[in-house]
C-alpha positions in Angstrom: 19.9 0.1 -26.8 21.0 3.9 -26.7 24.5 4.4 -25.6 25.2 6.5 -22.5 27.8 9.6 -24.1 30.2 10.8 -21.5 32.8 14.3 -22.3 35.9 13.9 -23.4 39.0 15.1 -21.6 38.6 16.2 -17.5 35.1 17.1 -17.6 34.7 13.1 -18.6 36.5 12.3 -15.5 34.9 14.5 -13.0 31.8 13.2 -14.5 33.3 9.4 -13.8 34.7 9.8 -10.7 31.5 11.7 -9.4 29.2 8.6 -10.7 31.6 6.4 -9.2 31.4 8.1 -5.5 28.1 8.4 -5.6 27.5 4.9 -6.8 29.9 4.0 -3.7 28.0 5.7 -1.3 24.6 4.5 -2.4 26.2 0.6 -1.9 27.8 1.7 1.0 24.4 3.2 2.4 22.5 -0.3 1.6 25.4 -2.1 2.9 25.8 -0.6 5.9 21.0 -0.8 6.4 21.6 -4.5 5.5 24.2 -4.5 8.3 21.7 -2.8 10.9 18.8 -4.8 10.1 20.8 -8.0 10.7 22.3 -7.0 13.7 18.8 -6.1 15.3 17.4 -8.9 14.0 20.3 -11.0 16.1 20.0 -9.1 18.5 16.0 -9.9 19.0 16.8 -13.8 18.5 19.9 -13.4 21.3 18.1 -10.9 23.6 19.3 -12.0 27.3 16.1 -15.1 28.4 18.0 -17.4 30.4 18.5 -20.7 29.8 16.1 -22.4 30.4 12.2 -21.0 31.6 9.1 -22.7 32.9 5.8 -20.9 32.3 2.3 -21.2 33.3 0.0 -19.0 31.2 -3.4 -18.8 30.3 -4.7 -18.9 26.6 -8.0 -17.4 25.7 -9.7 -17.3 22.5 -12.2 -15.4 21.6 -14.5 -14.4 18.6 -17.9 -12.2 17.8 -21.0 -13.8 19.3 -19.5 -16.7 21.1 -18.4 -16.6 24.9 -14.7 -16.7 25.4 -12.8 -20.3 25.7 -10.4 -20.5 28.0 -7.3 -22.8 28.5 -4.2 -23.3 30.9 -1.0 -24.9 29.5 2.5 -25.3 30.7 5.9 -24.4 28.5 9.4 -25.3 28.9 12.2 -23.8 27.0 16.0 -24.7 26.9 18.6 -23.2 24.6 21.2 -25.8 24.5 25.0 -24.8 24.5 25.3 -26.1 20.3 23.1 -23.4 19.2 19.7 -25.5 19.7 16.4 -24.7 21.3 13.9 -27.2 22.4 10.5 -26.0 23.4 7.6 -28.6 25.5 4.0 -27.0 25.5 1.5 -28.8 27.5 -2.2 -27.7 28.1 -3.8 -28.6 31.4 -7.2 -27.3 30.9 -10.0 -27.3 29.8 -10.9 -31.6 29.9 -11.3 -31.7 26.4 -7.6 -30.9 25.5 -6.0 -31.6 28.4 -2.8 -33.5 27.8 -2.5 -32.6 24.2 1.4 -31.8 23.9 3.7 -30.2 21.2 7.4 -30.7 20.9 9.4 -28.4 19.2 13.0 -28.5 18.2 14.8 -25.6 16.5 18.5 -27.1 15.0 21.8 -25.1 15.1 21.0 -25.7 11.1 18.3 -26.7 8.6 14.4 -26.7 9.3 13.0 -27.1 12.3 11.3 -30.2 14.3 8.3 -30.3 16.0 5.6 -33.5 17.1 2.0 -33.4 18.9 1.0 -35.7 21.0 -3.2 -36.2 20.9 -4.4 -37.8 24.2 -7.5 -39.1 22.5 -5.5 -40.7 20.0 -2.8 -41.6 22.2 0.1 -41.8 19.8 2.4 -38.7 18.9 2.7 -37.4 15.3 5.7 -35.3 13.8 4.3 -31.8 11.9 5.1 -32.4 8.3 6.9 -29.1 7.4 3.8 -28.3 4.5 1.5 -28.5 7.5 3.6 -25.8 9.6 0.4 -23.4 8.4 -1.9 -25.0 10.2 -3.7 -23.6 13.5 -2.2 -24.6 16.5 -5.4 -26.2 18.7 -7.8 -24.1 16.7 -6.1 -20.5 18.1 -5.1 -17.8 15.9 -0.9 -18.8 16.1 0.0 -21.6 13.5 2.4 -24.8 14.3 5.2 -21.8 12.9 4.5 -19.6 15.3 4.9 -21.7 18.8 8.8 -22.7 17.2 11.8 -20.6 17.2 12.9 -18.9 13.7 16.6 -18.3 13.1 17.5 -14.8 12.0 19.9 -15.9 8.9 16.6 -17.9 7.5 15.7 -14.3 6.3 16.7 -11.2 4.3 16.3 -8.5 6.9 15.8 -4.6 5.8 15.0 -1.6 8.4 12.1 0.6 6.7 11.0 3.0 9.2 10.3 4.3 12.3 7.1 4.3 14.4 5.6 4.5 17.9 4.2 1.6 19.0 2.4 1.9 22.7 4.4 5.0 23.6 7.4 3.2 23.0 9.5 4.3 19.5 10.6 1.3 17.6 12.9 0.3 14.5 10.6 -1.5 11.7 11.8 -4.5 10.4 10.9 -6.5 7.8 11.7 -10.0 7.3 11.8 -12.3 4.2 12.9 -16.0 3.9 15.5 -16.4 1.9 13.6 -19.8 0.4 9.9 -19.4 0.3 9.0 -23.2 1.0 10.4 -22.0 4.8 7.8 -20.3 6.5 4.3 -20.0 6.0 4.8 -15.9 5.6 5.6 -14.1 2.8 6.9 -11.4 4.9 6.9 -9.8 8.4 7.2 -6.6 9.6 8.7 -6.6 13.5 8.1 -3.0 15.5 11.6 -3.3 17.4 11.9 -1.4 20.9 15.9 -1.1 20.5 16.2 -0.5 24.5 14.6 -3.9 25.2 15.0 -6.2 22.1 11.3 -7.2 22.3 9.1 -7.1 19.3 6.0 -4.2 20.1 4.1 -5.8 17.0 4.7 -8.2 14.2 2.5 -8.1 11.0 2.8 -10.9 9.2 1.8 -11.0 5.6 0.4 -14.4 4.0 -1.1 -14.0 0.3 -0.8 -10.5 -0.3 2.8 -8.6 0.0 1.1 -5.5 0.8 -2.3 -6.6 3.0 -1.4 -8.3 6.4 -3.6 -11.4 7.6 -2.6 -11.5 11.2 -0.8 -9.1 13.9 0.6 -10.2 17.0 0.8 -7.3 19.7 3.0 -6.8 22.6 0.5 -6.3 25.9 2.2 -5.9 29.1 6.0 -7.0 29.7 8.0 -6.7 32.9 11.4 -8.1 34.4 11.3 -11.2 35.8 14.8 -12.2 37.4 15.9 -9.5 35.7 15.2 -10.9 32.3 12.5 -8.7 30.1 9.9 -11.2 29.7 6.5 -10.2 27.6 3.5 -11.1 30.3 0.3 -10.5 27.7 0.1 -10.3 24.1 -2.6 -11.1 21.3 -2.3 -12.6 18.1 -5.2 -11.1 15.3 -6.9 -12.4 12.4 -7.3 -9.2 10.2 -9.9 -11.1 8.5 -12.2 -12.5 10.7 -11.3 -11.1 13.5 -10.4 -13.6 16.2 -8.3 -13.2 18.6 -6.4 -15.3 20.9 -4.7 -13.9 23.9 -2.4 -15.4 25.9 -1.2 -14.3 30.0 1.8 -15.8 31.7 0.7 -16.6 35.2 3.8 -17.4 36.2 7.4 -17.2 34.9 10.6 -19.1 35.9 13.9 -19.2 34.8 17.1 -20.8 35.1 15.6 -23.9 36.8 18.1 -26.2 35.6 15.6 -28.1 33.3 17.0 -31.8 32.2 17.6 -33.0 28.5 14.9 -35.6 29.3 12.4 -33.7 29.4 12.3 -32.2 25.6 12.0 -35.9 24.4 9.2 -37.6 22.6 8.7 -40.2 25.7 8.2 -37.2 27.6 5.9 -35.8 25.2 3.8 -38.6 25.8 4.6 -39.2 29.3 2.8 -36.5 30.8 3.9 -37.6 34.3 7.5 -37.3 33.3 6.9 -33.4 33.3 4.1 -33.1 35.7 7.2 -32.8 38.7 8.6 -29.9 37.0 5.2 -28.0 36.7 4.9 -23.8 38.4 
């Protein structure tokens, strides 16, 4: 290994002092990006949504040569005052899923819950974490996808700017901080900084540098004064399908009861039917 010779006398110490500030302000550049990044990244995850909402949306899927499918479900959200979020998603329509239910618990800590309940089989399973990859009811969005992520489950980094939709956004990328926690390898999140809504989220699978799906912001508007994204599409890069999903109808603030994020109620499709758009 070669040594590294420095002057002697003051030209050594400008020469120090010179490395050392500019060594400072590097770390202190990369400090204060790792700072930003985090912050948006919290500031996304905390963006003003009530707390609780009710929707009623429309899913469509659709691929080359094969007529649309269509199906209507029903979502409940509720952000509960420790730091947890529990999400109900029930579909409605077509016959042939109707029913079918998925349960999803994001903890104040550690890894996420979530549980589907299969009509036809009438019993209700919990999604082993390994299995978090799979497609949700044969769309394009995975079990991962439908749950909430916590922002301090990732390294966060800003690493450009771009216009997305006429609308110029940060772009941030993501990276777990433990790779057995999300099905991802990365993501890349087009930030609109006005709104805190994501404009368009690569996310990146096998290959670091090659995405295998993007989710796209649509159409958002405020309802009850709450920015609240209307229509969106999530893309496999690789075949090509697409599944889009419409909110019909969005409520908030309804006052939604602990009981009804439960796994009874998950299979008790009456218990929920009452507090239906």
């Amino acid at each position: 290994m070669n040594d590294i010779a420095y002057p002697s006398g003051p030209g050594r110490r400008l020469i120090l002092r010179s490395s050392v500030g500019l060594g400072i302000a590097v770390l202190g550049r990369f400090a204060w990006g790792q700072d930003a990044a985090a912050a948006l990244a919290k500031a996304v995850h905390e963006r003003p949504a009530g707390r609780d909402l009710t929707t009623l949306s429309r899913m469509e899927l659709t691929e080359k040569g094969r007529a649309p499918r269509v199906r209507t479900l029903v979502t409940y959200r509720l952000d509960r005052n420790n730091g947890e979020t529990a999400n109900l998603m029930r579909f409605l329509e077509p016959d042939d899923i109707a029913g079918t239910g998925l349960l999803s618990l994001q903890k104040a800590e550690g890894p996420s819950e979530q549980w589907l309940f299969l009509p036809a089989l009438d019993r209700v399973r919990r999604i082993a974490s390994d299995r978090k990859g799979g497609r949700f009811v044969g769309s394009d969005l995975y079990f991962e996808d439908v749950e909430e992520r916590r922002p301090t489950m990732d390294r966060h980094r800003l690493v450009g700017q771009e216009t997305v939709n006429g609308v110029p956004c940060e772009m941030l990328e993501s990276v777990p901080l433990e790779a057995g926690s999300s099905v991802y390898r990365r993501r890349i999140s087009w930030i609109d900084p006005q709104t805190a809504l994501a404009m368009r989220v690569d996310f990146f699978e096998r290959d670091d540098a090659v995405a295998s799906k993007r989710w796209v912001l649509d159409v958002k508007r405020k309802v009850q004064n709450y920015w609240t994204t209307t229509e969106s599409r999530m893309t496999d890069l690789g075949s090509g399908h697409e599944t889009r999903m419409v909110i019909q109808r969005a409520l908030y603030d309804r006052k939604l009861p602990e009981r009804l994020f439960t796994s009874r109620a998950l299979a008790d499709e009456q218990l929920e039917a009452d507090f239906r758009p």
